[in-house]
N, C-alpha and C positions, 0 to 999 in steps of 0.2 A: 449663166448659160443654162438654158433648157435642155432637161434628160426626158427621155420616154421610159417613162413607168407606167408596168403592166399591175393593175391588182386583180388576179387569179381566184372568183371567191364561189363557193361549191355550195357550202350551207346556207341556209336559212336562217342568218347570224346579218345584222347592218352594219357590222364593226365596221368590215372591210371598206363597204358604200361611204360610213361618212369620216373613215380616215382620207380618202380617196378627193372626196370632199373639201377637206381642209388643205388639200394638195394643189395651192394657186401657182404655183411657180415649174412647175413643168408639165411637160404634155402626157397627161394620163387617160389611159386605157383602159376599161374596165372589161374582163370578162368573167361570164354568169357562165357555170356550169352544172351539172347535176340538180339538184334542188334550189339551188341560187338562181334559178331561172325563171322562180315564182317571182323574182323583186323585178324581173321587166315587165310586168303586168301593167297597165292602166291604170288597176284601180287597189295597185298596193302602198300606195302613198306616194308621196312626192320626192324619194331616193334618186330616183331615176331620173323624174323629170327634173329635177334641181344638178343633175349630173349633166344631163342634156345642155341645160341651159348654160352652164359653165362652160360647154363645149368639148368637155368629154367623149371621148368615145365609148360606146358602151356597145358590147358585143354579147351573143348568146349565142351557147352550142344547138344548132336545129333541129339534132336527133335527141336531144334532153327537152326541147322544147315542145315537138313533137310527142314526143313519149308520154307527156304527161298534159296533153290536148290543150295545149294555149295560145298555138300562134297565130290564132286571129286575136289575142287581149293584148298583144302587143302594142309598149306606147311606139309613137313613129322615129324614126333616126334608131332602134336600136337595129345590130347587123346582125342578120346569121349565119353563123359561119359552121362549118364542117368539123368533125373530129379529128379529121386527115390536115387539116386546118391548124390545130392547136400550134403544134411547136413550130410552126414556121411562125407563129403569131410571133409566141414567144422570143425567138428571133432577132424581131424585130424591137423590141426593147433591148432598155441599157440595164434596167433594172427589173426584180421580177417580185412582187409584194404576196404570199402565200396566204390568204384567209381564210 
C-alpha cells in the first residue's frame, strides 16, 4: 500500500533529494525550504529534474524563493507554495522525513 511521504529539506545538503529518490514505492513529496530552495534551480543538476521525472512532487516555499531572487530559474512542475501553507502541507502526509 502506498503512504505520502513528505521530505522537509532546508539546507543545502542532497541527502534528503536522493534518499527521496530511492523512495519507489510510495507517493513522495519533496519540499525545499530556506536554502534548499537553490536545488529547484535549472541549472543545479539534475536532483530535481530526476525527482520530476519519477513524478515527485517537488514543492518550494515562494517567500525563500523570492528572497533570494530565483524564481524565474525555476525548473517547470516545481510548486510554490506559501509559508501559511506549510503545515496544512504537512497534513496531508502520513509520514513526515526531517533533512
Amino acid at each position: 500500500m502506498m503512504s505520502k511521504i513528505l521530505y522537509f529539506i532546508t539546507l543545502e545538503d542532497d541527502k534528503g533529494i536522493r534518499l527521496a529518490l530511492e523512495d519507489k514505492e510510495n507517493e513522495v513529496s519533496i519540499l525545499l525550504l530556506q536554502n534548499a530552495v537553490y536545488f529547484a534551480q535549472k541549472h543545479r543538476g539534475e536532483l530535481i529534474g530526476s525527482a520530476l521525472a519519477q513524478k515527485h512532487k517537488i514543492l518550494a516555499v515562494k517567500e525563500d524563493v523570492v528572497l533570494r531572487g530565483i524564481q524565474d530559474m525555476l525548473h517547470d512542475g516545481v510548486v510554490l507554495v506559501g509559508h501559511s501553507d506549510v503545515a496544512d502541507i504537512a497534513f496531508e502526509h502520513k509520514t513526515i522525513i526531517n533533512m
